[in-house]
N, CA, C and O atoms as a Tinker XYZ file with bonds, in Angstrom:
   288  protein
     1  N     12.025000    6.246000  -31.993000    73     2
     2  CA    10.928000    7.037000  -32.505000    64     1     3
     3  C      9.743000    6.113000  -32.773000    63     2     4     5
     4  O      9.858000    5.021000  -33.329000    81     3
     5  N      8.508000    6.674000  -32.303000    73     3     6
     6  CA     7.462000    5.575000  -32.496000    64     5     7
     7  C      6.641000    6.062000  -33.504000    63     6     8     9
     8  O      6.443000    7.277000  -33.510000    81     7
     9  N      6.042000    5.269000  -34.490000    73     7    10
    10  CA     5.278000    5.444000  -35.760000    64     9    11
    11  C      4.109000    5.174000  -35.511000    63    10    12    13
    12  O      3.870000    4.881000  -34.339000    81    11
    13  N      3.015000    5.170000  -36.455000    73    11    14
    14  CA     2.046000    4.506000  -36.726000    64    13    15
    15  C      1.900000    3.567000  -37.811000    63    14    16    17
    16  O      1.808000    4.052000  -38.939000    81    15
    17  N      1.868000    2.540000  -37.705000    73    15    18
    18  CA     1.907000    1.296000  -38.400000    64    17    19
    19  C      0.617000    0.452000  -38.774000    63    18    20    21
    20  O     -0.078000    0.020000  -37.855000    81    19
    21  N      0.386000    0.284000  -39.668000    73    19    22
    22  CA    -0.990000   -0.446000  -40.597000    64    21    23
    23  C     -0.556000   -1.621000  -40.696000    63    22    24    25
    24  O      0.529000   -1.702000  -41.271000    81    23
    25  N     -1.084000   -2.732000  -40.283000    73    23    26
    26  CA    -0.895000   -3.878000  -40.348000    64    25    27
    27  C     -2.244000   -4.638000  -41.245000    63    26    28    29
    28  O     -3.462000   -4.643000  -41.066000    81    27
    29  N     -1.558000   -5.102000  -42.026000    73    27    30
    30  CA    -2.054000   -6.621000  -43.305000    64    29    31
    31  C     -2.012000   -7.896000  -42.459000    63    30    32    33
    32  O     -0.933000   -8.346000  -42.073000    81    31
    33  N     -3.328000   -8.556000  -42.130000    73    31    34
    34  CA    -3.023000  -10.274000  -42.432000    64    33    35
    35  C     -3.333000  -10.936000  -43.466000    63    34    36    37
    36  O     -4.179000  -10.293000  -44.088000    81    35
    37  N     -3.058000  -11.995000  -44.027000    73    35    38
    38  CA    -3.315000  -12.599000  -45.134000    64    37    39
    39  C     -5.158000  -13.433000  -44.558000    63    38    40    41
    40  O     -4.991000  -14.484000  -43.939000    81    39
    41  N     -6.197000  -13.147000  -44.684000    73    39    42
    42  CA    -7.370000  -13.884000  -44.213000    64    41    43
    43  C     -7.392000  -15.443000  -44.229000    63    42    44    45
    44  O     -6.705000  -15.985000  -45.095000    81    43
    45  N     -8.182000  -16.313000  -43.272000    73    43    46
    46  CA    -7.911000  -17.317000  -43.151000    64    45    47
    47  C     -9.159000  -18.321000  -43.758000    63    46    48    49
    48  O     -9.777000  -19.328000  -43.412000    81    47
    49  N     -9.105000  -17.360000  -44.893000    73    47    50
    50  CA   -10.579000  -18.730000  -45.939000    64    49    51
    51  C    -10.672000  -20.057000  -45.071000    63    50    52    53
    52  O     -9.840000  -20.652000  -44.386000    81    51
    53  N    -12.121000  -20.308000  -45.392000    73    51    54
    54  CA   -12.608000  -21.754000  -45.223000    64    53    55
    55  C    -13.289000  -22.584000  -46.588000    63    54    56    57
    56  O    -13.981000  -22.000000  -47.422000    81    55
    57  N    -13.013000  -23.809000  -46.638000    73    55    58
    58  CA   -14.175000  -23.854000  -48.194000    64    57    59
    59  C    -15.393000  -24.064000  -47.770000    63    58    60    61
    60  O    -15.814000  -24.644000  -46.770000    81    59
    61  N    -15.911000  -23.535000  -48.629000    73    59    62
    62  CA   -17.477000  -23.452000  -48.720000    64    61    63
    63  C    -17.841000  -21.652000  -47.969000    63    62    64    65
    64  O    -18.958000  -21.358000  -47.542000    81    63
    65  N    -16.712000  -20.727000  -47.961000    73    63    66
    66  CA   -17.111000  -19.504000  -47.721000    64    65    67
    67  C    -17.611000  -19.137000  -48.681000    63    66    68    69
    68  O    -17.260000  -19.735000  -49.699000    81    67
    69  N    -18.491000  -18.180000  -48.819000    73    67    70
    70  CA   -18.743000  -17.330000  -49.833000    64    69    71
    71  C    -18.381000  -15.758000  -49.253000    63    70    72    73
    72  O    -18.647000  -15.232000  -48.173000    81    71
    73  N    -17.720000  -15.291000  -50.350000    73    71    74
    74  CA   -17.315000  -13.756000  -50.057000    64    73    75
    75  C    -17.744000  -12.917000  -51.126000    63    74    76    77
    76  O    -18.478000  -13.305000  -52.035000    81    75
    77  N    -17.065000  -11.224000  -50.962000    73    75    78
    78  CA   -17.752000  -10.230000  -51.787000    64    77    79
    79  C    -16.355000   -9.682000  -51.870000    63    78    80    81
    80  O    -15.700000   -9.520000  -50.841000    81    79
    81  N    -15.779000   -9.333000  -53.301000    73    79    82
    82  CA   -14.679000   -8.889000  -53.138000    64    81    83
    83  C    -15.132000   -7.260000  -53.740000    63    82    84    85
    84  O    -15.928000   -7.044000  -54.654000    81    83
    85  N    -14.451000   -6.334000  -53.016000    73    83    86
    86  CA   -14.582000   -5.175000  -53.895000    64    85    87
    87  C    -13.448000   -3.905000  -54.651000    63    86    88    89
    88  O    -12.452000   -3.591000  -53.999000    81    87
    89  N    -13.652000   -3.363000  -55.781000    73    87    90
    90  CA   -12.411000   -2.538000  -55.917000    64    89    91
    91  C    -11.181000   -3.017000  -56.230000    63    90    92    93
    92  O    -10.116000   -2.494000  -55.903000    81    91
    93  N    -11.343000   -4.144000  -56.948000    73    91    94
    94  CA   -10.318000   -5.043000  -57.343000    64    93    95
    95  C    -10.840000   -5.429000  -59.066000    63    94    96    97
    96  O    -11.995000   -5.259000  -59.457000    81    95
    97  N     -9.496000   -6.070000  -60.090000    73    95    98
    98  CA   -10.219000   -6.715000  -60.851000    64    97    99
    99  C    -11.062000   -7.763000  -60.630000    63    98   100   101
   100  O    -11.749000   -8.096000  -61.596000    81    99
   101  N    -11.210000   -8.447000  -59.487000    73    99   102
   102  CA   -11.563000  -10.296000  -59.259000    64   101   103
   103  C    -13.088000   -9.697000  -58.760000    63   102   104   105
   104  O    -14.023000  -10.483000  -58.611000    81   103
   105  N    -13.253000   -8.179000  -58.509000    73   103   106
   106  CA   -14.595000   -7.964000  -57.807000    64   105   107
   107  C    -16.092000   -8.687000  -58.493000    63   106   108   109
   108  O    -16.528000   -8.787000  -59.640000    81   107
   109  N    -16.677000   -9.190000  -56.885000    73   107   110
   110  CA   -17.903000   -9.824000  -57.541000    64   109   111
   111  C    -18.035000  -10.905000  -56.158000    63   110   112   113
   112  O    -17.389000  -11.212000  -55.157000    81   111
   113  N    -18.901000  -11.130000  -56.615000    73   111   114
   114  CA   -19.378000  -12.539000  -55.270000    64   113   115
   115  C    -18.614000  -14.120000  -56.188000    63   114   116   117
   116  O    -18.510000  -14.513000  -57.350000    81   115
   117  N    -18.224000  -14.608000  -54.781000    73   115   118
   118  CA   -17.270000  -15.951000  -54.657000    64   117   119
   119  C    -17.661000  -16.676000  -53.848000    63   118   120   121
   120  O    -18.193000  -16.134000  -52.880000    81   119
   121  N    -17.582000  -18.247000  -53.859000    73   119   122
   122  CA   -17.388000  -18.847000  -53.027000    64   121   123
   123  C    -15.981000  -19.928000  -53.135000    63   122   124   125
   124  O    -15.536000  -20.412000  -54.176000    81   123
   125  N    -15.462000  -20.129000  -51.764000    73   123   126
   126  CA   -14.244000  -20.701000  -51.742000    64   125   127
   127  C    -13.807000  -22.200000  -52.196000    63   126   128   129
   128  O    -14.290000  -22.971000  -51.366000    81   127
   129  N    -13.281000  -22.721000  -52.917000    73   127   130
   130  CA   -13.503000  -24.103000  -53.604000    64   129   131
   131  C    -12.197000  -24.604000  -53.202000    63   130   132   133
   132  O    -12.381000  -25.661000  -52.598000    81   131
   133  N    -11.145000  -24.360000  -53.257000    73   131   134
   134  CA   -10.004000  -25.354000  -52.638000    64   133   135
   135  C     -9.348000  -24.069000  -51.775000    63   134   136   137
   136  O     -9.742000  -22.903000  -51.785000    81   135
   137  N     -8.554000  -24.476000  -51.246000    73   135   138
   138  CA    -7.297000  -23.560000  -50.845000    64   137   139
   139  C     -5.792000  -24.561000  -50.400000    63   138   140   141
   140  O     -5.943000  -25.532000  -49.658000    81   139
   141  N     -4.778000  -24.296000  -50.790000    73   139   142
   142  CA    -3.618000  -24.482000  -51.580000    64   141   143
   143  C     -3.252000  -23.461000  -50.714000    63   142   144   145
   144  O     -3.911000  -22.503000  -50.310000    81   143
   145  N     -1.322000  -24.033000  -50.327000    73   143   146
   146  CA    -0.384000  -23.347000  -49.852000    64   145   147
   147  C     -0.264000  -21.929000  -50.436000    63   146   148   149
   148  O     -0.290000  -20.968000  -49.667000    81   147
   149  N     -0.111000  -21.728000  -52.000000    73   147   150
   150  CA    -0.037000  -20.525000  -52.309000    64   149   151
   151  C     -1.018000  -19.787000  -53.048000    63   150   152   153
   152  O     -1.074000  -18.593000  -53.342000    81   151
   153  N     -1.831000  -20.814000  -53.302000    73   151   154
   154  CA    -3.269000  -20.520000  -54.354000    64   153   155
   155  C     -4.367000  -20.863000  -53.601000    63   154   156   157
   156  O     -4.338000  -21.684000  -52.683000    81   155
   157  N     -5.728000  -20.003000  -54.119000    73   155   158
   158  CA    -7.182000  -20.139000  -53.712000    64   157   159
   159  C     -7.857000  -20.280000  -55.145000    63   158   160   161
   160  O     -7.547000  -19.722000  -56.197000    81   159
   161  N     -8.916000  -21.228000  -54.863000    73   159   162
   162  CA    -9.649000  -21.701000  -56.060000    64   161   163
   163  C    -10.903000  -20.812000  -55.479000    63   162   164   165
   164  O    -11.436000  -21.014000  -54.388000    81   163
   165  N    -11.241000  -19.867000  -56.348000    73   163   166
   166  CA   -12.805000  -19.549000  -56.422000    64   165   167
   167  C    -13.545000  -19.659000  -57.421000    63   166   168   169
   168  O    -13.167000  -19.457000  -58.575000    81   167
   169  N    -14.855000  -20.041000  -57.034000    73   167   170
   170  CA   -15.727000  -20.719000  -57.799000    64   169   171
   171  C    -17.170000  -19.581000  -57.809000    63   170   172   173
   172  O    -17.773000  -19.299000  -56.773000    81   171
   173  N    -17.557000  -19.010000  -59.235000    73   171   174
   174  CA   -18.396000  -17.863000  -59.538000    64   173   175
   175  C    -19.643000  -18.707000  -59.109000    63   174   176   177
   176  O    -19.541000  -19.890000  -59.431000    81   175
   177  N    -20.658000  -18.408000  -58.532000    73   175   178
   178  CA   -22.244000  -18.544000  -58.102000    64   177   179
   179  C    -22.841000  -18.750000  -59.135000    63   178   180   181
   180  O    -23.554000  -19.751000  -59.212000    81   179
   181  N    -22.712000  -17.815000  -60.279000    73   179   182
   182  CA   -23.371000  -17.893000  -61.155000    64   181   183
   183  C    -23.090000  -19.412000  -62.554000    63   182   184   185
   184  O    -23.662000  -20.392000  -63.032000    81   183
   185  N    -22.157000  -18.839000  -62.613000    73   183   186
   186  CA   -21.222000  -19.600000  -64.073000    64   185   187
   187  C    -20.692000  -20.656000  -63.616000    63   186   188   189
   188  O    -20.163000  -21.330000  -64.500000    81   187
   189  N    -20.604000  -21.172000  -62.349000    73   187   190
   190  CA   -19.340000  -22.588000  -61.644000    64   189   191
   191  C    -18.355000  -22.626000  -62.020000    63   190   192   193
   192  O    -17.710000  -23.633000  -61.729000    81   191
   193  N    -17.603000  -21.426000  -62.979000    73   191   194
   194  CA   -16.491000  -21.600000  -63.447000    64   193   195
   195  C    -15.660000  -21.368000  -61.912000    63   194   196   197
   196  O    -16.232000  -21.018000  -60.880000    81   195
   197  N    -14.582000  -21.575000  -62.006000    73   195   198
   198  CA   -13.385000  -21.744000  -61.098000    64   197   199
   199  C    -12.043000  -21.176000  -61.519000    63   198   200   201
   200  O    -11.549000  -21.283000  -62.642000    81   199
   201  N    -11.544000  -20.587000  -60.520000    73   199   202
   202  CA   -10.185000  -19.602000  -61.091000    64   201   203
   203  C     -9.240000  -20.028000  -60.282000    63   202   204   205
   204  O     -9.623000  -19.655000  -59.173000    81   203
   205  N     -8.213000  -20.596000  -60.154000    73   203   206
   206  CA    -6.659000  -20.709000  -59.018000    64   205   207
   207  C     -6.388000  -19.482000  -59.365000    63   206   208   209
   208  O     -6.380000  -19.227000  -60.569000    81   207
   209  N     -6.034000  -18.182000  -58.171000    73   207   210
   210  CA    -4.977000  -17.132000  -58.066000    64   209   211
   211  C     -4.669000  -17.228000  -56.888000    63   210   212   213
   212  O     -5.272000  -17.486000  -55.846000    81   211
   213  N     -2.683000  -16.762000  -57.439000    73   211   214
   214  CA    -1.956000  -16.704000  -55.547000    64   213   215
   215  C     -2.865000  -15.952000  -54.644000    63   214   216   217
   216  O     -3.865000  -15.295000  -54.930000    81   215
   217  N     -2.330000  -16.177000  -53.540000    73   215   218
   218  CA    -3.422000  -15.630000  -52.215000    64   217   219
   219  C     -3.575000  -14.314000  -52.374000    63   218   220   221
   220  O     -2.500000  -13.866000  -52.771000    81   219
   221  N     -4.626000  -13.202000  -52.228000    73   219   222
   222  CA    -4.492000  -11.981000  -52.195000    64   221   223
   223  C     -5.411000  -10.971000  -51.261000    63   222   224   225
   224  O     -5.324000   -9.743000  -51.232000    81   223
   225  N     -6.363000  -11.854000  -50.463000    73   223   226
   226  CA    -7.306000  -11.452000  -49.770000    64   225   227
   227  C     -6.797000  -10.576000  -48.203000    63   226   228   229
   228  O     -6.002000  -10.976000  -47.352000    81   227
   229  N     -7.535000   -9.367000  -48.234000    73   227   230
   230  CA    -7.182000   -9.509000  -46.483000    64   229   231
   231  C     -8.375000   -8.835000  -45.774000    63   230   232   233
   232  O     -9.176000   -8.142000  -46.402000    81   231
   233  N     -8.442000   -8.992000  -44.847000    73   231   234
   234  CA    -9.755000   -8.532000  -44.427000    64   233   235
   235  C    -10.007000   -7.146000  -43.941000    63   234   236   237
   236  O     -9.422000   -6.530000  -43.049000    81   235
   237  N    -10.940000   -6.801000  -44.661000    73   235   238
   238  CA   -11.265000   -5.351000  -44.479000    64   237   239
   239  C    -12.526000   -5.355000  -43.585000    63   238   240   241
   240  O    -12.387000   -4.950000  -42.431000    81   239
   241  N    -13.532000   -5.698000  -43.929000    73   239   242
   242  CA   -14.792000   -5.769000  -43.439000    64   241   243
   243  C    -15.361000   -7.254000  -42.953000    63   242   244   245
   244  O    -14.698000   -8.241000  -43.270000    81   243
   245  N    -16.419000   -7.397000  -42.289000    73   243   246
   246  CA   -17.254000   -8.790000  -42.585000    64   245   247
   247  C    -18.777000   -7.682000  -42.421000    63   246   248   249
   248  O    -18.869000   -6.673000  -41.723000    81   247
   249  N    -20.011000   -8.399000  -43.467000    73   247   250
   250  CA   -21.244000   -8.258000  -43.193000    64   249   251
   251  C    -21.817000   -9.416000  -42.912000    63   250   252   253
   252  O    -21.495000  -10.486000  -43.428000    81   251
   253  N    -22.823000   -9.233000  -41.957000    73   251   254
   254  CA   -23.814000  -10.335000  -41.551000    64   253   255
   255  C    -25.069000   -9.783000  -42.276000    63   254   256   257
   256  O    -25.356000   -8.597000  -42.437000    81   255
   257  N    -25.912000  -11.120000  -42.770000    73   255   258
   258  CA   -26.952000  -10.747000  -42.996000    64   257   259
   259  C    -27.923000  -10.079000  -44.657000    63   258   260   261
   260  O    -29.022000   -9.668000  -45.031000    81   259
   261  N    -26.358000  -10.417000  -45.205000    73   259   262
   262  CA   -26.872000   -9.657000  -46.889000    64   261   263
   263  C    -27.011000  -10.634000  -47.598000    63   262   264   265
   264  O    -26.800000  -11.751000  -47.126000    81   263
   265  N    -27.349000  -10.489000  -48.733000    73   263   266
   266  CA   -28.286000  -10.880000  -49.992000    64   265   267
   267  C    -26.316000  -11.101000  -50.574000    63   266   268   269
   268  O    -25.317000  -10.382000  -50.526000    81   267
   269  N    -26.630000  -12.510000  -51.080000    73   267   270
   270  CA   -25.680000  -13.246000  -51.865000    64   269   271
   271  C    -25.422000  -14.557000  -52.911000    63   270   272   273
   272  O    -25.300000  -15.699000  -52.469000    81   271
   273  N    -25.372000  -14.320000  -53.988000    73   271   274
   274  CA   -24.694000  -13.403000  -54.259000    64   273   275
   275  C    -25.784000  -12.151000  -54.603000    63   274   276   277
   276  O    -27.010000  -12.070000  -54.533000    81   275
   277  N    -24.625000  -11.143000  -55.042000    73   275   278
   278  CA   -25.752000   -9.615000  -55.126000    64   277   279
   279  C    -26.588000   -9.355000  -56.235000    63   278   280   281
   280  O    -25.670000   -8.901000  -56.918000    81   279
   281  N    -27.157000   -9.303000  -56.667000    73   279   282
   282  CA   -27.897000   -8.554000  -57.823000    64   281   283
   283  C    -27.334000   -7.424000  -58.184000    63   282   284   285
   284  O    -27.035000   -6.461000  -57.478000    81   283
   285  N    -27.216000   -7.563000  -59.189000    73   283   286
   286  CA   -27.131000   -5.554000  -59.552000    64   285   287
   287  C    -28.586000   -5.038000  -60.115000    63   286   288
   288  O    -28.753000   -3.852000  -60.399000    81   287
């Protein structure tokens, strides 16, 4: 019997990305500061603070071309 199946990859960060996470608690603009076998260090634009959490990203979208980080 054949299904339809949704497939997850885990995304393949680079440092020095900057991303936009959304609909999550972590939501907000990031940029990538280490990455670690099971952990990613992101580092806030604003504050330079820095957070290690296990990996959790996957890719939904990419935009070219926007304003970052965002303003509200």
């Amino acid at each position: 019997m054949k299904n339809n199946v949704t497939v997850f990859k885990p995304y393949p960060f680079q440092i020095g990305q900057k991303i936009r996470i959304e609909g999550s608690r972590r939501q907000g603009d990031w940029e990538i500061a280490a990455i670690g076998e099971d952990k990613i260090t992101l580092r806030c634009p604003v504050s330079k603070k820095e957070f290690a959490w296990a990996k959790f990203c996957y890719l939904v979208d990419e935009e070219k071309g926007v304003e970052w980080p965002r303003h509200p």
